[in-house]
C-alpha positions as a printed NumPy array, in Angstrom:
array([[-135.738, -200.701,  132.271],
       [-137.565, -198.396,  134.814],
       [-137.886, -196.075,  132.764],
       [-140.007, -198.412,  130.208],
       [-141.955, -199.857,  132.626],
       [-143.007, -196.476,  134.306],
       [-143.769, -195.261,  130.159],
       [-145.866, -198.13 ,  129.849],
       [-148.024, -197.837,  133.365],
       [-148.368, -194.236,  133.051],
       [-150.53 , -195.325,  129.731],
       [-152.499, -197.711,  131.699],
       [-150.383, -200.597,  130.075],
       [-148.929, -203.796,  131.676],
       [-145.575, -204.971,  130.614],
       [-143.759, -208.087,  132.135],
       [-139.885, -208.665,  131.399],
       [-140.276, -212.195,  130.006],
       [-138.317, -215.279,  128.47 ],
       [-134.397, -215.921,  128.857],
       [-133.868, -212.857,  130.556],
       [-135.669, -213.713,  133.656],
       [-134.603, -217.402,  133.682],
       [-131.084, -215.845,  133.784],
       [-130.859, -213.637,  135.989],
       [-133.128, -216.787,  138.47 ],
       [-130.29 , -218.472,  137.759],
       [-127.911, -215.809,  139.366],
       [-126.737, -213.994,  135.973],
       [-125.911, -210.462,  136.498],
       [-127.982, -208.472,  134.599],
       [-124.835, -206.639,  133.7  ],
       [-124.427, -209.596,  131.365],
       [-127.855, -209.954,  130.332],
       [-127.824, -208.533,  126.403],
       [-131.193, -208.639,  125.213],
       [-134.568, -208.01 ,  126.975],
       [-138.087, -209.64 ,  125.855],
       [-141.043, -207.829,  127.154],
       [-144.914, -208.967,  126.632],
       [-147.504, -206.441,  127.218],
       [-151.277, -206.154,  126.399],
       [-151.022, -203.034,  124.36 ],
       [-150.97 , -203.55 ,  120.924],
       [-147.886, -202.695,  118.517],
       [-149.379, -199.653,  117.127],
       [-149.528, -198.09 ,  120.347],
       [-146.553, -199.838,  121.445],
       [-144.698, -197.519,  118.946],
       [-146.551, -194.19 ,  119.805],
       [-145.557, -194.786,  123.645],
       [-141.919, -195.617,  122.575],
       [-141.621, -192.543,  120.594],
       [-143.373, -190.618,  123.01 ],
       [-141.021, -191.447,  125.483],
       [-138.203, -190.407,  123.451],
       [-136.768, -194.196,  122.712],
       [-135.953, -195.178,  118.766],
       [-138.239, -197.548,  117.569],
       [-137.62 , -200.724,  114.956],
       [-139.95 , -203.093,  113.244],
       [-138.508, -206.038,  112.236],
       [-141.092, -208.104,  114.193],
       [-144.023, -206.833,  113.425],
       [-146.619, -208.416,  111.289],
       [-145.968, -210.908,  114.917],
       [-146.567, -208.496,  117.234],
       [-142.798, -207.179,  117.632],
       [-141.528, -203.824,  118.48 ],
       [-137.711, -203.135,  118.933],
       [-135.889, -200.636,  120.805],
       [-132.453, -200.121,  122.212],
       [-131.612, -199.455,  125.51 ],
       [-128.829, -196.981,  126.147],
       [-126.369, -196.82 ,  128.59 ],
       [-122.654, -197.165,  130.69 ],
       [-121.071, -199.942,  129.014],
       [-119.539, -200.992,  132.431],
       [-123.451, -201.643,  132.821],
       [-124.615, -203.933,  130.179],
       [-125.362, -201.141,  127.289],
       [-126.507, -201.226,  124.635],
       [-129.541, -203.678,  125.512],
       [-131.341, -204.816,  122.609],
       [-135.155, -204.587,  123.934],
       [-138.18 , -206.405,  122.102],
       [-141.095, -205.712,  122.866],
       [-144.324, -208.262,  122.334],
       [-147.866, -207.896,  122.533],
       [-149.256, -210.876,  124.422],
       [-150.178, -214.151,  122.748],
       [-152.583, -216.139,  123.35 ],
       [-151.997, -218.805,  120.374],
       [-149.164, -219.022,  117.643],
       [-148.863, -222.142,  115.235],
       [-146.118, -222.454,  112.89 ],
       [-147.42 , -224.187,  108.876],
       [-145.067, -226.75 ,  107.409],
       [-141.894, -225.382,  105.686],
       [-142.431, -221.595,  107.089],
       [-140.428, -219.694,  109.127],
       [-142.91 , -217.099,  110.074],
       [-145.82 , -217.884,  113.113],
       [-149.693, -217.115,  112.633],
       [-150.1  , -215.063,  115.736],
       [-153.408, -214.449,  117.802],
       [-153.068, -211.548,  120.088],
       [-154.03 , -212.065,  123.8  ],
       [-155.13 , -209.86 ,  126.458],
       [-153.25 , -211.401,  129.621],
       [-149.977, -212.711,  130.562],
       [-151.057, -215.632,  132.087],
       [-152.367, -216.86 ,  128.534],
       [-148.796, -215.406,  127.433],
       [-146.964, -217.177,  129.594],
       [-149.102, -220.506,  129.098],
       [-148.169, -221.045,  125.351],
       [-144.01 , -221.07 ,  125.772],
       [-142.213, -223.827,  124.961],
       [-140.609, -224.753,  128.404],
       [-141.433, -223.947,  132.349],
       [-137.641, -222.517,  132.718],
       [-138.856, -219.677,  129.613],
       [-142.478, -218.86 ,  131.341],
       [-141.456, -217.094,  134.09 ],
       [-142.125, -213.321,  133.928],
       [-140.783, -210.297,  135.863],
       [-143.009, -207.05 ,  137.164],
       [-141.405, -203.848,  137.484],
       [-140.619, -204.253,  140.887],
       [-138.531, -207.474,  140.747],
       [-140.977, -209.955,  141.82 ],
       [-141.668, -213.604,  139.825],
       [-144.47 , -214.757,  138.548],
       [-144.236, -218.246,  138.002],
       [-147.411, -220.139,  137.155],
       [-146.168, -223.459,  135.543],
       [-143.256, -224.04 ,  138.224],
       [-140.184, -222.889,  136.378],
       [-138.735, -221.914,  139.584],
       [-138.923, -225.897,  140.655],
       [-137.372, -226.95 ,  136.869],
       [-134.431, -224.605,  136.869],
       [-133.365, -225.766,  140.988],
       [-133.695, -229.216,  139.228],
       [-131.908, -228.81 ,  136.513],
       [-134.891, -230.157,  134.649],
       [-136.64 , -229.578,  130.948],
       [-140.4  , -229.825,  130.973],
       [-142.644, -228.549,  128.061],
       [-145.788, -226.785,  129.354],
       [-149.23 , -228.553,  128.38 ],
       [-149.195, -231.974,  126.899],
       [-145.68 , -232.885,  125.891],
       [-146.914, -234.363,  122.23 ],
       [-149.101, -231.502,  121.093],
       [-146.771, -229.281,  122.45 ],
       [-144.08 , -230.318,  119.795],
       [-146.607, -230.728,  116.881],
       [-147.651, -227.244,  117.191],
       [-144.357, -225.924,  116.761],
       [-141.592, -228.826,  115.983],
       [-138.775, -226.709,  116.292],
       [-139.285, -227.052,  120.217],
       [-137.399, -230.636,  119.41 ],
       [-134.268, -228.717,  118.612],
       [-134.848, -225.84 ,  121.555],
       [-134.864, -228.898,  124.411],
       [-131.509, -229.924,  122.844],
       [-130.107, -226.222,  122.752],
       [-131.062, -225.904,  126.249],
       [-129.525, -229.17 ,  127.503],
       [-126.629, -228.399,  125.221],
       [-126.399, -224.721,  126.652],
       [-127.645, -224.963,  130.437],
       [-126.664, -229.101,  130.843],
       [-129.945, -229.534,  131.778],
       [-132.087, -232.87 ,  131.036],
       [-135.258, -233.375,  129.565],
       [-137.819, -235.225,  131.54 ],
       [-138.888, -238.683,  130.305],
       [-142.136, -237.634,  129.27 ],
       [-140.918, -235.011,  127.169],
       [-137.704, -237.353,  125.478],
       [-141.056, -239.985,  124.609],
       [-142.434, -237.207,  123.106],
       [-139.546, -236.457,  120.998],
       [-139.318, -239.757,  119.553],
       [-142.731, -240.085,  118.661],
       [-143.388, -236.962,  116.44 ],
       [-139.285, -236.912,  115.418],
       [-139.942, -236.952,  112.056],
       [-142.009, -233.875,  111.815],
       [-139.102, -231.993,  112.406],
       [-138.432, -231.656,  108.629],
       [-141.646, -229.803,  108.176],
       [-139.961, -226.64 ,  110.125],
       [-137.678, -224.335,  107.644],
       [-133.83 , -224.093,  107.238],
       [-133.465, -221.089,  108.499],
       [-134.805, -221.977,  111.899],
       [-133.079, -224.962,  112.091],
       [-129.62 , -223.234,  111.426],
       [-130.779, -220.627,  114.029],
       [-130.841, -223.219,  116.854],
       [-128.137, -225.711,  115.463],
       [-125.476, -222.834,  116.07 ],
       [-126.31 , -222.186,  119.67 ],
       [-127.012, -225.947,  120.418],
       [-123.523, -226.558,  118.747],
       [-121.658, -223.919,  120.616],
       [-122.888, -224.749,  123.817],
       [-120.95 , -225.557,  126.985],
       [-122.4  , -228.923,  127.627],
       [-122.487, -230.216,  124.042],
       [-120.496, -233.598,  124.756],
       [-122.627, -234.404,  127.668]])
């Protein structure tokens, strides 16, 4: 990972480690264990690619038209490797239409506005490249708690993207967490716009909710 975060600042580029991997390894994970890596960053995925290449890394596409970059990490398998990597350009809106599986993305320019338009507090927390946290909606708090709360206002944070409905249930399925009351109010109310979100992304989130280790709870 050093080595992609000293590529990156050598080009005058910010990248954060971001999402799942973060809120795992808060949560004491090894990062031995941790499989795949999310990354955000301000440069865009044009260059994104050019400083991969140019730092002798494989690149893959498969995200994007959203802003996407892959790349694999090699390494000791008694250390983790391979590590999937994804790399993102920063976000500042996304919104989902009825029935498709694909976002409408709006680049950013900052990782605070990254950070600010995730689904959950325990998913915004984002990791420099020397170790430290930055935590700006209190996702530290929410994961010593135990606790699901959806950044912004609970309602319009589910009708911009429904699926988040199924992704509190994963989580409390997979972490046996709980969702604050504000945010199970929330999924009652705008429940039945869940069938406006697509199959595919359903099945996606079904399987892991499903196989989770606090499914009966």
């Amino acid at each position: 990972m050093q080595r992609l975060f000293d590529l990156f600042h050598s080009a005058g580029r910010e990248l954060y480690l971001v999402g799942g991997a973060v809120r795992d390894l808060e949560m004491g994970q090894p990062i031995e264990a941790v499989r795949d890596l999310d990354f955000a960053t301000d440069s865009r995925p044009e260059e994104t690619t050019k400083l991969l290449k140019s730092g002798g890394f494989g690149v893959y596409k498969a995200g994007w038209q959203f802003g996407t970059v892959g790349t694999v990490l090699n390494g000791d398998e008694a250390a983790g490797f391979p590590k999937d990597v994804q790399i993102t350009t920063y976000r500042s809106a996304e919104a989902y239409r009825p029935g498709s599986r694909h976002p409408a993305v709006t680049y950013g320019d900052s990782i605070e506005a990254d950070l600010g338009r995730r689904d959950l507090t325990i998913n915004s927390l984002a990791r420099d490249a020397k170790g430290e946290i930055l935590d700006l909606y209190g996702g530290r708090e929410d994961l010593r708690n135990r606790r699901l709360k959806l950044l912004g206002e609970p309602e319009r944070t589910l009708r911009e993207d429904p699926l988040r409905m199924l992704r509190v249930a994963r989580f409390a399925s997979q972490l046996g967490f709980r969702p604050t009351g504000r945010v199970r109010q929330a999924c009652t109310k705008v429940a039945a716009s869940i069938i406006d979100v697509s199959r595919e992304r359903w099945f996606q989130e079904m399987d892991k909710l499903l196989l989770g280790g606090h499914v009966q709870d």
